[in-house]
C-alpha positions in Angstrom: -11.0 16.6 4.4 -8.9 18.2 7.1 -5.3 17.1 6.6 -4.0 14.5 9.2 -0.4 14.3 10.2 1.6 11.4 10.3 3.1 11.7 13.8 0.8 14.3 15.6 -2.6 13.4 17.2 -5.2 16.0 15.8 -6.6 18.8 17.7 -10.0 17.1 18.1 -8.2 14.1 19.6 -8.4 14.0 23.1 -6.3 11.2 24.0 -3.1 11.4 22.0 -1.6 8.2 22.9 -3.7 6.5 21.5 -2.8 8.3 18.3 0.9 8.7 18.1 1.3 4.9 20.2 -0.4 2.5 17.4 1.2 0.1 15.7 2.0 -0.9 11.7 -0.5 -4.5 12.4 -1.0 -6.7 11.9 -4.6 -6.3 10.2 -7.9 -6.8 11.6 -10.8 -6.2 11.0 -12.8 -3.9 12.9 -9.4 -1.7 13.6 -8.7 2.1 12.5 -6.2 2.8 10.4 -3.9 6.0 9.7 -3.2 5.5 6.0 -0.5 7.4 3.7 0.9 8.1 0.3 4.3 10.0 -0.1 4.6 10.8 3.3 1.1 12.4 3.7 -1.8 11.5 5.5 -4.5 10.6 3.2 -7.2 8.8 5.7 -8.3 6.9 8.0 -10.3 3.8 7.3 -12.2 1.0 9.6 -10.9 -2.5 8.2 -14.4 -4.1 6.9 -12.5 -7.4 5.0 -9.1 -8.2 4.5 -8.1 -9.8 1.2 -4.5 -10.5 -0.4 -2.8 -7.2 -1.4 -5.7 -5.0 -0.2 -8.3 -4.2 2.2 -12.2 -3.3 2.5 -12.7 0.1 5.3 -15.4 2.4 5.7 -13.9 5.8 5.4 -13.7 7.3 8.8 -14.1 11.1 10.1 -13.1 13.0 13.2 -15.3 15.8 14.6 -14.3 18.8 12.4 -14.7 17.3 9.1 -18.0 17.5 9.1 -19.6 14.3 8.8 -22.6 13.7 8.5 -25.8 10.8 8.0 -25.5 8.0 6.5 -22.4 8.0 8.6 -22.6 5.9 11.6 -21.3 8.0 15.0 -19.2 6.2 17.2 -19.4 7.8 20.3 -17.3 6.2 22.5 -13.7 5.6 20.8 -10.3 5.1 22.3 -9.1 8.0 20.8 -11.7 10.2 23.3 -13.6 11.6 20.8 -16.2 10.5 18.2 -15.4 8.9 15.4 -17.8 8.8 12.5 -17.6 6.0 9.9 -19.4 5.5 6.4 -20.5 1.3 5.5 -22.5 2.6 2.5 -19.2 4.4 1.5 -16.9 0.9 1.7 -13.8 1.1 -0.4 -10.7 -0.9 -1.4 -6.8 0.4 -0.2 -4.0 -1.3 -1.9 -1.8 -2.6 1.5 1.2 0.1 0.0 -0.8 2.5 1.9 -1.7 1.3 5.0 0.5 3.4 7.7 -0.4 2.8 11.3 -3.4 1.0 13.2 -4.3 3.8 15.7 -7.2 1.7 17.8 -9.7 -1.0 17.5 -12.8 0.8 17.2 -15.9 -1.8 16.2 -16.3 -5.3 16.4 -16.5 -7.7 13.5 -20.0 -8.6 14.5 -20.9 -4.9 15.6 -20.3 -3.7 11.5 -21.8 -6.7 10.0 -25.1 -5.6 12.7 -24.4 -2.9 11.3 -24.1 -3.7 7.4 -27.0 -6.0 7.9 -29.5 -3.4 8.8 -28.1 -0.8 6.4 -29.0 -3.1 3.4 -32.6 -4.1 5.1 -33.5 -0.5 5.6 -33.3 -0.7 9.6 -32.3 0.6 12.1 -28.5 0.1 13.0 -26.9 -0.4 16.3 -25.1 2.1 15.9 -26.6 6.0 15.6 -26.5 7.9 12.8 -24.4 11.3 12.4 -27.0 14.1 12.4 -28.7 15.1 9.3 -26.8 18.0 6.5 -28.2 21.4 7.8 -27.4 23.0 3.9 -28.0 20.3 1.4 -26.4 22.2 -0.8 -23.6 22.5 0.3 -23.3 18.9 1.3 -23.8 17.9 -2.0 -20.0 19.7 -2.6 -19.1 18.2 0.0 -20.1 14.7 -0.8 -18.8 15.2 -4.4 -15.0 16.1 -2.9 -15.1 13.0 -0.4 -16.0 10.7 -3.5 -13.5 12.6 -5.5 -10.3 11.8 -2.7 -11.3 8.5 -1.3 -11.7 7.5 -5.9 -7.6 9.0 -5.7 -6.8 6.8 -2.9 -8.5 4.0 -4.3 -6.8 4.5 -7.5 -3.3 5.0 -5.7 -1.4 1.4 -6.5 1.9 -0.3 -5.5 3.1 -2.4 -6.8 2.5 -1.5 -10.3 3.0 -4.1 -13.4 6.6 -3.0 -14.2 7.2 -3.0 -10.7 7.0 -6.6 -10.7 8.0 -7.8 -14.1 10.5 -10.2 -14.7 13.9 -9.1 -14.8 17.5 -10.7 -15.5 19.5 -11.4 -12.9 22.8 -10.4 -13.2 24.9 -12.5 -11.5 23.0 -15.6 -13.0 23.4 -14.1 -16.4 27.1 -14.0 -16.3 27.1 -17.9 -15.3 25.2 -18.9 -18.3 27.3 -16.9 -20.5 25.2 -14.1 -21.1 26.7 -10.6 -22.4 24.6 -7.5 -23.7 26.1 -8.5 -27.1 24.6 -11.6 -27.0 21.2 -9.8 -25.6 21.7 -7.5 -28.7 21.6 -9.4 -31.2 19.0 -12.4 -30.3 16.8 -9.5 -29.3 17.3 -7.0 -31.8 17.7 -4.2 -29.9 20.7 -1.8 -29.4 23.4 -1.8 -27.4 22.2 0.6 -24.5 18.6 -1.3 -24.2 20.4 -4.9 -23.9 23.0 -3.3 -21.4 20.3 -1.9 -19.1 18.1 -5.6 -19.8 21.7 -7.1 -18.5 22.0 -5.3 -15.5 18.4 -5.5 -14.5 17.3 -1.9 -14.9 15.2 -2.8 -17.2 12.1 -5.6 -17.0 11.7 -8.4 -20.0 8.5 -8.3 -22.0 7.4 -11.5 -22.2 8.2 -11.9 -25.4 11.7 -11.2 -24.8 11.5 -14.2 -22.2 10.6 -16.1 -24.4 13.2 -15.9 -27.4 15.8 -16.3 -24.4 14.3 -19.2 -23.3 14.1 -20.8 -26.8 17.6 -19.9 -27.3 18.6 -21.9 -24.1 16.4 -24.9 -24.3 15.0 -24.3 -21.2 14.9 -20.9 -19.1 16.5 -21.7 -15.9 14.6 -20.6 -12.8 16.9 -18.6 -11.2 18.3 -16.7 -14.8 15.4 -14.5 -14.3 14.9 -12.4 -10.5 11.5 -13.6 -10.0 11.9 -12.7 -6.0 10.8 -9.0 -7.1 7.4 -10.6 -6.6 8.1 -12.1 -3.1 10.0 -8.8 -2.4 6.8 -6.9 -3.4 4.6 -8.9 -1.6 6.7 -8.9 2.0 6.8 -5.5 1.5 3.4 -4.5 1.3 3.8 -5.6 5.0 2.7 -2.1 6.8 5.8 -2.6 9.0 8.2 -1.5 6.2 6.0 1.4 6.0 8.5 4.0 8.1 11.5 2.5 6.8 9.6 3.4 2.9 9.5 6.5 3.8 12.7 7.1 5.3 14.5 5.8 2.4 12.5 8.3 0.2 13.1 11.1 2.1 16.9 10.5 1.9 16.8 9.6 -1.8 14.4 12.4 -2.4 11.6 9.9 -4.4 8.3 9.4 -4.6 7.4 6.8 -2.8 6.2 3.8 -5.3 10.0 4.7 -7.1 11.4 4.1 -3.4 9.8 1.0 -3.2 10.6 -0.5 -7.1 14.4 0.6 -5.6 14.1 -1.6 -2.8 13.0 -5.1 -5.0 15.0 -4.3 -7.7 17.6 -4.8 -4.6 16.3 -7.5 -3.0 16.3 -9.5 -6.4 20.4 -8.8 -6.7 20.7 -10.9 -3.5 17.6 -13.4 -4.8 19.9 -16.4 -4.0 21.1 -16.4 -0.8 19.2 -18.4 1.9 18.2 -16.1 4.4 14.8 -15.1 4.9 12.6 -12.2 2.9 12.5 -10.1 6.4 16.5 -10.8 6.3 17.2 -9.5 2.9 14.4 -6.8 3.2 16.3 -5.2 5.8 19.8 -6.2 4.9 18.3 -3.8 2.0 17.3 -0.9 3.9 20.2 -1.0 5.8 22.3 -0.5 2.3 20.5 1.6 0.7 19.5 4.5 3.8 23.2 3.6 4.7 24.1 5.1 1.3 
């Protein structure tokens, strides 16, 4: 696939605004998307279904990247060009990646017209692409678009550890807790229960456990279980540009940019104010830095 730039409309585009003047949602579906993974573009997809955490899309093409049928040709896009998308191709995107809606580009009812006659064995609504003209050579072709859109598919945020309980610290010193103490109910040296005591470092749940046995009853708010609710708001796609700007200036990957930002969100787990609030009191710390 040709690579697509974050901020540039490509050359085949023929009305750029539309490109470079979409917005992060919210999510719909029949609507294009830009989507991205460490800064690069890595698709674009039609929303098909929108489910918690992820989406459904048919991979989409722009002329140049030699698409082809089953395809379906959209002719007549906003972005002045034909856009070609693939239903019998339909893949699920974790949320971390979607970047930028560029356009509504089918109806709901259009693509399940669409969908509908795909499975029958009729003819769509929509046209299809024009036949390979080297089936050879489309069958390396098809072989490399299975192989990428399997890598985005794959590409996940947040991961387990990303989201495993943690200690919080501030809560820890009110019930007492020391890395001593962490040492030796844990068994475990010194180094490991410092960085369980400061939060660098998630609780098995095992580990839980034993600490809540020791206490009677595992308060609530001992542990920073807001890295969750953190995780979740910030799969929103509007962090997306502020994700990346923090990476950039930290110089990290971007699923270590985002663990960076709830492991920070769950240090100010108590206050009141709302998960936008503290998500970009956050980024205003941390790219302040």
């Amino acid at each position: 696939m040709i690579p697509i730039s974050l901020n540039d409309a490509p050359l085949a585009v023929t009305n750029p605004d539309a490109w470079t003047r979409g917005e992060p949602g919210p999510v719909a579906v029949g609507d294009l998307w830009l989507l991205s993974w460490n800064g690069l573009g890595v698709g674009l997809g039609v929303i098909s279904a929108r489910l918690p955490g992820y989406v459904l899309l048919w991979p989409a093409m722009l002329p140049g990247d030699d698409a082809r049928a089953p395809a379906i040709r959209v002719a007549d896009s906003p972005l002045g060009v034909a856009v070609d998308v693939w239903p019998t191709r339909e893949t699920g995107v974790g949320d971390a990646l979607l970047h930028r809606r560029i356009c509504p580009l089918l109806t709901p009812r259009l693509m399940a017209g669409v969908g509908d006659a795909i499975d029958e064995g009729e003819v769509p609504p929509l046209p299809f692409a024009p036949p390979a003209s080297d089936v050879v050579a489309q069958r390396v072709r098809d072989e490399e678009m299975i192989d990428h859109w399997d890598a985005v598919c794959l590409t996940q945020w947040p991961t387990t550890a990303a989201t495993a309980p943690r200690l919080n610290r501030e809560a820890a010193r009110e019930y007492g807790l020391t890395p001593s103490w962490l040492s030796a109910l844990l068994e475990i040296g010194a180094a490991d229960a410092v960085a369980l005591f400061v939060g660098d470092r998630t609780l098995s749940l095992g580990q839980a456990d034993v600490i809540s046995a020791e206490l009677g009853a595992l308060a609530p708010e001992l542990l920073a279980p807001a890295q969750d609710t953190a995780a979740t708001a910030l799969l929103d796609p509007r962090w997306k540009t502020d994700v990346l700007a923090l990476a950039a200036r930290r110089e990290l990957p971007e699923a270590a940019a985002r663990d960076l930002v709830i492991s920070e969100f769950a240090l100010a787990a108590r206050s009141s104010n709302s998960s936008d609030d503290r998500l970009s009191a956050v980024f205003a710390r941390l790219l302040a830095d």
